[in-house]
C-alpha positions in Angstrom: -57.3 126.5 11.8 -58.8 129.7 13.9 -56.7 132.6 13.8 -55.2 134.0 17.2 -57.3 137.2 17.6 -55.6 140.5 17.8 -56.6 143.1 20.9 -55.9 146.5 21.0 -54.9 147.5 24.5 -53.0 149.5 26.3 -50.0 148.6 28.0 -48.9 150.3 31.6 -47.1 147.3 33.2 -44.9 149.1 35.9 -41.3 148.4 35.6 -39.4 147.0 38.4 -36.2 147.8 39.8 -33.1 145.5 39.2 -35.0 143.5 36.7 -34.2 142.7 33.0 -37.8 142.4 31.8 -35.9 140.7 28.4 -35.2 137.7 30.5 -39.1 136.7 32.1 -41.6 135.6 30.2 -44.6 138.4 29.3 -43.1 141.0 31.0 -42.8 144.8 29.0 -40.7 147.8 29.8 -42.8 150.6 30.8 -44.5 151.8 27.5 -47.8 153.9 27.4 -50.7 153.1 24.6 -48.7 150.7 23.0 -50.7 148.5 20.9 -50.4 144.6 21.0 -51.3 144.8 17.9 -47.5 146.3 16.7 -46.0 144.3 18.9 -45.1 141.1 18.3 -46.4 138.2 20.6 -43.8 135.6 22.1 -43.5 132.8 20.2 -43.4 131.4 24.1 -47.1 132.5 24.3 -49.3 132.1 21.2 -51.2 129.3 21.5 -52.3 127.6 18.8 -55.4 125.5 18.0 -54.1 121.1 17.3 -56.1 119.4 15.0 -56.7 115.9 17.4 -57.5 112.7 16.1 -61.1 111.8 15.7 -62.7 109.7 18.2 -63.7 107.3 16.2 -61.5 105.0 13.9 -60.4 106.1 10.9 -62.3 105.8 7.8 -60.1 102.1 6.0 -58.9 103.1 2.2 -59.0 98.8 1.5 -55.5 99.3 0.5 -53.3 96.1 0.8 -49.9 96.1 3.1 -47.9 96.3 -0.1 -49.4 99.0 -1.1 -49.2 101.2 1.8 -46.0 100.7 2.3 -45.4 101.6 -1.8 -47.2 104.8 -1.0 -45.1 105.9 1.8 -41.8 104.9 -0.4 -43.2 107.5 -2.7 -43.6 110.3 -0.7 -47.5 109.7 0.1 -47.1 109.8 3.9 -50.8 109.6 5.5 -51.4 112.7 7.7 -51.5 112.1 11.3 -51.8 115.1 14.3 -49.3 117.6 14.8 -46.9 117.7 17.5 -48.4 119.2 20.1 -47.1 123.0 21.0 -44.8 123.5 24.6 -47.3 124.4 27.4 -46.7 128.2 28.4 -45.1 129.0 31.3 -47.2 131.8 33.3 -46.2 135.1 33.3 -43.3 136.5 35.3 -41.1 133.1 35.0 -37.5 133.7 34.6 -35.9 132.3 30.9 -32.7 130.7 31.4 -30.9 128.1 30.5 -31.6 124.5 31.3 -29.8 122.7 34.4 -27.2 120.6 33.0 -29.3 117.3 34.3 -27.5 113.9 33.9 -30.2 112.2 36.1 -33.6 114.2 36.6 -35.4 111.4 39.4 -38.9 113.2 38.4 -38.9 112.0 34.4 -40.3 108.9 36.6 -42.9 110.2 38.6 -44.4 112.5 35.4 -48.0 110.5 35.1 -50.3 108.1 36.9 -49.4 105.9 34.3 -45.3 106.2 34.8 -45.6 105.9 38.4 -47.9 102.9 38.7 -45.4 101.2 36.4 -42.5 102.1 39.2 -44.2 101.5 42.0 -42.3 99.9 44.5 -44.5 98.5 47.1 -48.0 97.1 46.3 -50.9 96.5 48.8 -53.7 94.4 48.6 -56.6 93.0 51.1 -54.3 89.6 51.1 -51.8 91.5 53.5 -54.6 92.5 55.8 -55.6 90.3 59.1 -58.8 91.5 61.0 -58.4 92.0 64.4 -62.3 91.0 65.9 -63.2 91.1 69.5 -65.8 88.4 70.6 -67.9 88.3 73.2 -70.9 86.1 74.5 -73.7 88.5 74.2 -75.8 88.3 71.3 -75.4 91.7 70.4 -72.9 93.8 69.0 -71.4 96.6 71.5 -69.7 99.7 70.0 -66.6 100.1 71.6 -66.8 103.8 72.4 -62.4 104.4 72.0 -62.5 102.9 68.8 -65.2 104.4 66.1 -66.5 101.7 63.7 -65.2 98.7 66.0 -67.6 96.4 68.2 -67.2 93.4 70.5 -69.3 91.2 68.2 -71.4 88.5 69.4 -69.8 85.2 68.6 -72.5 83.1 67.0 -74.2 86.2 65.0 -72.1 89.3 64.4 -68.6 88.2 64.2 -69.9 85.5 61.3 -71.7 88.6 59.3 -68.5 90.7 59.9 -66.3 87.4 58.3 -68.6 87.0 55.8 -68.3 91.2 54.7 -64.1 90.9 55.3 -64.0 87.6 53.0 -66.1 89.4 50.1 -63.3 92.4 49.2 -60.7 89.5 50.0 -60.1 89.5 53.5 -59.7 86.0 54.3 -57.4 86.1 57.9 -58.9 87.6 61.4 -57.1 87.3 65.1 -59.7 86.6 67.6 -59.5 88.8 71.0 -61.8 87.6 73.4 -63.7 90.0 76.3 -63.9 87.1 79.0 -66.6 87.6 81.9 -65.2 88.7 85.1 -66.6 85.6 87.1 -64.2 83.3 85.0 -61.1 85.4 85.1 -58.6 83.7 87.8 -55.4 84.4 89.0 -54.0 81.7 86.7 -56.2 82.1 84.1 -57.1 78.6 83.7 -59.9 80.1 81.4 -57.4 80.2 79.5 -57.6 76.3 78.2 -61.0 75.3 78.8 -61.6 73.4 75.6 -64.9 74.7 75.7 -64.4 78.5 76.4 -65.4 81.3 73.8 -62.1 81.0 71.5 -62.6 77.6 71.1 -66.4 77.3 70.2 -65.9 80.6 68.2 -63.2 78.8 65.9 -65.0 75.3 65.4 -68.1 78.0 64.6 -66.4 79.8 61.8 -64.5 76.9 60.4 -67.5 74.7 60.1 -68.9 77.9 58.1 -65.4 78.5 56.4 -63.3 76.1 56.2 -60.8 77.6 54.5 -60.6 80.8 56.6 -57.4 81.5 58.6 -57.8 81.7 62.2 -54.9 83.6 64.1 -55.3 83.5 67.8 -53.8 85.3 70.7 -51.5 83.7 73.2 -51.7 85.7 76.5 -53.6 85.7 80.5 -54.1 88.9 80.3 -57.9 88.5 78.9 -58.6 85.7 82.0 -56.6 87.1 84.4 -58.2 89.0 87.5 -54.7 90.9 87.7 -54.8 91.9 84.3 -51.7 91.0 83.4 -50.1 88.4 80.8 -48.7 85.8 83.3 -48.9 85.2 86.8 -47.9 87.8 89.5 -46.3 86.7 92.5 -47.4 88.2 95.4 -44.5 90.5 95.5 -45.8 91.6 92.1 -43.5 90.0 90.1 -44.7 88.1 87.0 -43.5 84.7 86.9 -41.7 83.5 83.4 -42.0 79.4 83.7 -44.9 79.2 85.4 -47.0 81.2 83.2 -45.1 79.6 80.0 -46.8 76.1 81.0 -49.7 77.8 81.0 -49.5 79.2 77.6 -48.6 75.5 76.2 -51.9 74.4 77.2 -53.8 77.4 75.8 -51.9 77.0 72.4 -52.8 73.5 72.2 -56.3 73.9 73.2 -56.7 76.6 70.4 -54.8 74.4 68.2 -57.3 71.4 68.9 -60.2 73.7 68.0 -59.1 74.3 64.6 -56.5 77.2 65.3 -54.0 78.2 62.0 -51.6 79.9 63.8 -51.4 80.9 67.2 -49.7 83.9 68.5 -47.8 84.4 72.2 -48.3 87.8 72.8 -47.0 87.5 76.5 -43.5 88.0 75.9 -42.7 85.7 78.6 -39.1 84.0 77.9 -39.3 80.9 76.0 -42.4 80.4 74.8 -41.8 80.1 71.3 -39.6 77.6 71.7 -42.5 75.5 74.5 -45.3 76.3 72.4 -43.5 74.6 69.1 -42.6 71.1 71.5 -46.3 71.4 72.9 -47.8 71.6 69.4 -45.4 68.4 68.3 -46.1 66.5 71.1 -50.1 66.8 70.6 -49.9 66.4 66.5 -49.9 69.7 65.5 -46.8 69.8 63.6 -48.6 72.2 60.8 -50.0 74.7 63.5 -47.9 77.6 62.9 -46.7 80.3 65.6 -46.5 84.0 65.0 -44.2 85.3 67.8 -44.9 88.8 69.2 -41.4 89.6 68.9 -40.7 92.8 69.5 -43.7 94.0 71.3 -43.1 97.3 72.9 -44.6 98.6 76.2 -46.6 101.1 74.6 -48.5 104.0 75.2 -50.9 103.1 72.0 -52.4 100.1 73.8 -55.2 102.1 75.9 -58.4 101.7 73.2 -57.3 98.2 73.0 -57.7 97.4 76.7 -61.0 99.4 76.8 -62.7 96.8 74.3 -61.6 93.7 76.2 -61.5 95.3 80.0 -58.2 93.8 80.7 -56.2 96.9 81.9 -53.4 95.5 84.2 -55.3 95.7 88.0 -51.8 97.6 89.7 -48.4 97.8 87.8 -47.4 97.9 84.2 -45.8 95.1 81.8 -42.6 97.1 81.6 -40.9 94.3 82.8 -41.5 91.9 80.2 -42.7 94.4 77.2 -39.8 95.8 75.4 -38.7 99.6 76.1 -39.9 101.8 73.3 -36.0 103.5 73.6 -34.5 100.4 72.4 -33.3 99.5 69.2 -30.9 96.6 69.2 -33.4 94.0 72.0 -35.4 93.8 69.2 -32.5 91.6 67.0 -31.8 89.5 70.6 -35.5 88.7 70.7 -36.2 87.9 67.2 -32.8 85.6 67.0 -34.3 83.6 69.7 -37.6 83.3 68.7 -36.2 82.3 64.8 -33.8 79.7 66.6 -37.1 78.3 69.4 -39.3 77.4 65.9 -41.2 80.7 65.1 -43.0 80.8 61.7 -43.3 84.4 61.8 -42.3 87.4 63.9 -44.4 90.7 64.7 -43.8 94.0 65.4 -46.2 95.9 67.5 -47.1 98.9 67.6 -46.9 100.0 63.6 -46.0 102.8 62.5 -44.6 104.5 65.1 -41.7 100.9 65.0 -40.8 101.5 61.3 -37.3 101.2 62.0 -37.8 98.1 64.2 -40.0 96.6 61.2 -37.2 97.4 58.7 -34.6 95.7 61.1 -36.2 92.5 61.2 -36.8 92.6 57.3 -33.0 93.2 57.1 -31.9 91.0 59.5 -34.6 87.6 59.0 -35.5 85.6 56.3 -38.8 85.0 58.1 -42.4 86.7 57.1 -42.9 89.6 59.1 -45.9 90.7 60.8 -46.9 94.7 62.2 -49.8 95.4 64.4 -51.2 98.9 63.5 -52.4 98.8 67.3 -55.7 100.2 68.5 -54.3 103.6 69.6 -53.1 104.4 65.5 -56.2 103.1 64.3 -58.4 105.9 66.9 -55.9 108.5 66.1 -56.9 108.3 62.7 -60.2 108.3 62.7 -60.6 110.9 65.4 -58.7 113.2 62.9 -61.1 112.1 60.4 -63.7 112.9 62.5 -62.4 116.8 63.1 -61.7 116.9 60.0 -58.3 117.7 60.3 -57.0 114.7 58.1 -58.5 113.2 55.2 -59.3 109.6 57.1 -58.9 107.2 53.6 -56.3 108.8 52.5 -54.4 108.6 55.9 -55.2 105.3 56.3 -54.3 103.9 53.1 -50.8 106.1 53.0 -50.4 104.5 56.7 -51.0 101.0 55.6 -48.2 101.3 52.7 -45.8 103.1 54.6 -46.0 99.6 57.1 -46.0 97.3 53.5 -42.9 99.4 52.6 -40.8 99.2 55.9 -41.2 95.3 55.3 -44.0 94.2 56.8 -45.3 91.1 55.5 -48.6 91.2 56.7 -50.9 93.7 58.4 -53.0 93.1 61.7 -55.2 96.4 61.1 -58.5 97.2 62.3 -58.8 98.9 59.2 -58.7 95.6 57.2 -62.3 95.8 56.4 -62.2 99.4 55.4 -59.1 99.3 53.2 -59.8 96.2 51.2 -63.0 98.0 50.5 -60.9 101.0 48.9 -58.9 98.8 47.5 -61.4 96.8 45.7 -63.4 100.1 44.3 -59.9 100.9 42.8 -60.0 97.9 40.8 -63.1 98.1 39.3 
C-alpha cells in the first residue's frame, strides 16, 4: 500500500463573503503559510490506492468443497478486494444532507449495462423497408436533393443495392418508379401495363430472391402528365371513382407480377376497400394492402418529387391529402380503411406525425407503418454535411423516436445505412 504523500504549501485561498467554508468540500478560511502538512486532510479527499483482483484466475489450493466451506466456519475467510473508497466530489461542492428520495428514476439509467437491460424500445434492420427508385437507364443517377440516393437502373443497380440491404438484414424495399414522359397519360394507363417497369422489375428480383418482400406503390401520380394521383377533371378537380377503378387494375397487375403487398398512396375514397375485392376476385387473397392512411399534404414531399419528376403540373393534392392541422381525420380514415380490409396502415410524414403515429398505435390493433419521407431524410444529411449535427447519431435517435411512438415498421431511406450501424454494434 503507497503512502499518500505530504506537501508543504502555503495556503491563501481567499474567503468569500456569506459563505461557511465548514460546509463545502476543500474550501479553508483565510490562513497565511499554513502547512498541509498540520492540517488534517478530509477524510472526503484522501484517496487511497485498492488492491484489484489480478487479471488472471486465481492460483486453485485443490481444496475439496467440504473443506472450504470448514475453513470459512472457522474463521479462515479467503481475502478478496476491498470495498472500493466513495469517489470525491470536486472542490467547492456544498455538504448537506441527502434528499429524502423514496424513488430516485436515475438508479436505472446509472450504466450502459443498467440501461440496456431497461430499454424500452428496440430497433433492428427487420423494422426497416427500403424505399428504391427504378428507372430504365442502365445507369445509376444521383439524385442531387437527396445525398447518397439514386434512381437505380432496374436490371443492374437496384439488384446490387438488394443484394447490399439483404446482407445487414434488410430484406423489404418499396419500389418508386421514374416513368418516361412519352408514356405518362392523362389516365395513367401506364399504370397497368403488365409489362411496364414495376412489373418486370418485381418478376427480376423475385426470380433472384424469392423470398424478398416486395412493397409497391399504389398512385397516378408517377404516369400521370398532370402529376397528380388521380384523374383531374377539366375543371381541376380530381375524380374519386374513376381514378379508384384505375388503381384496382394497377394493384392487380402488381399483384400478378409477384407483388407482397401493395400500397394505395392516392388517398382517393375507397380504395382499400376496391383494392381488397379486386385482389379476391383475381386470386390474390394473400396479397396484402398497406393503406396510406393518414398521409398528410406535406411540405417534406419536395426531394421526393425531384427523384421521380412527378411534381403536380398546376394545383396541389390538398383536396385529398390530409391537412397537417388535423388531429382527429386521422382516426375517421384509419377506421375505414381497418373496416375496407387493410393489413396495415401508414403514417406519412415521420417524425414530424409522432402524435398521429401514437394515435393509431392507441386506437388499432393493426401493424403500423411511418414513412420518414424524403424531406427528413435530406434534412439530416444536409446537417451532417455542415456539420451542425452528428448525421449517425441523428439518424439513429430519429429512427427510435418513430419505433417508440409505435411504429411497426420503417419506410426510411436510411434503411441501408442504419442496419449497417446496427449490425457493427453487434459485432
Amino acid at each position: 500500500m503507497a503512502t499518500t504523500p505530504i506537501f508543504n504549501a502555503s495556503c491563501s485561498f481567499p474567503s468569500i463573503k456569506g459563505i461557511d467554508c465548514k460546509s463545502y468540500i476543500g474550501l479553508r478560511s483565510n490562513v497565511s503559510k499554513v502547512s498541509i502538512a498540520s492540517t488534517r486532510i478530509a477524510t472526503s479527499q484522501r484517496r487511497n490506492i485498492v488492491i484489484r483482483a489480478s487479471n488472471g484466475h486465481a492460483k486453485k489450493l485443490g481444496m475439496s468443497d467440504a473443506e472450504c466451506e470448514a475453513a470459512v466456519a472457522a474463521g479462515n475467510v479467503p481475502e478478496a478486494p476491498p470495498v472500493p473508497p466513495k469517489p470525491a466530489a470536486p472542490v467547492g461542492t456544498p455538504i448537506i444532507q441527502p434528499l429524502n428520495l423514496n424513488r430516485r428514476p436515475r438508479r436505472n439509467r446509472a450504466s450502459p449495462a443498467v440501461r440496456a437491460a431497461f430499454q424500452e424500445t428496440d430497433i433492428s434492420p427487420a423494422n426497416f423497408v427500403y424505399p428504391l427508385f427504378i428507372h430504365e437507364g442502365e445507369e445509376d443517377t444521383p439524385i442531387g436533393a437527396m445525398p447518397g440516393c439514386y434512381r437505380l437502373g432496374w436490371r443492374h443497380g437496384l439488384v446490387q443495392e438488394v443484394a447490399k440491404a439483404r446482407a445487414v438484414g434488410v430484406n423489404s424495399i418499396v419500389l418508386f418508379p421514374k416513368v418516361p414522359e412519352a408514356l405518362k397519360t392523362p389516365t395513367g394507363d401506364e399504370a397497368y401495363n403488365d409489362n411496364g417497369l414495376v412489373p418486370r422489375t418485381i418478376r427480376l428480383l423475385k426470380d433472384k430472391y424469392p423470398d424478398l418482400i416486395i412493397y409497391t406503390d399504389v398512385a397516378l401520380d408517377p404516369y400521370s402528365s398532370d402529376g397528380h394521383d388521380g384523374i383531374v377533371r377539366e375543371d381541376g378537380v380530381i375524380m374519386n371513382d374513376e381514378t379508384v377503378h384505375q388503381l384496382c387494375k394497377q394493384a392487380v397487375s402488381q399483384a400478378r407480377a409477384g407483388a407482397d403487398v401493395v400500397s394505395p398512396s392516392d388517398m382517393m375514397d375507397g380504395r382499400v376497400g376496391a383494392i381488397r375485392a379486386a385482389l379476391d376476385a383475381e386470386g390474390f387473397q394473400n396479397v396484402s394492402i398497406m393503406s396510406y392512411t393518414a398521409k398528410y399534404a406535406s411540405s417534406f414531399y419536395g426531394p421526393f418529387r425531384e427523384a421521380l419528376d412527378s411534381n403536380p403540373r398546376f394545383g396541389d393534392k390538398k383536396t385529398y391529402q390530409m391537412n397537417p392541422a388535423n388531429y382527429r381525420e386521422a382516426l375517421i380514415e384509419a377506421r375505414e380503411d381497418e373496416a375496407e380490409g387493410a393489413d396495415i396502415l401508414l403514417v406519412k410524414p415521420g417524425l414530424p406525425y409522432l402524435d398521429i403515429i401514437r394515435l393509431l398505435r392507441d386506437k388499432s390493433p393493426l401493424p403500423i407503418a411511418a414513412y420518414q419521407v424524403s424531406g427528413e431524410y435530406s434534412m439530416i444529411k444536409a446537417g451532417g454535411v455542415l456539420k451542425m449535427i452528428d448525421e449517425e447519431k441523428v439518424m439513429m435517435e430519429s429512427l427510435m423516436c418513430l419505433r417508440r411512438a409505435g411504429a411497426d415498421i420503417i419506410l426510411t431511406y436510411f434503411a441501408l445505412q442504419a442496419a449497417t450501424c446496427l449490425c457493427g454494434e453487434k459485432r
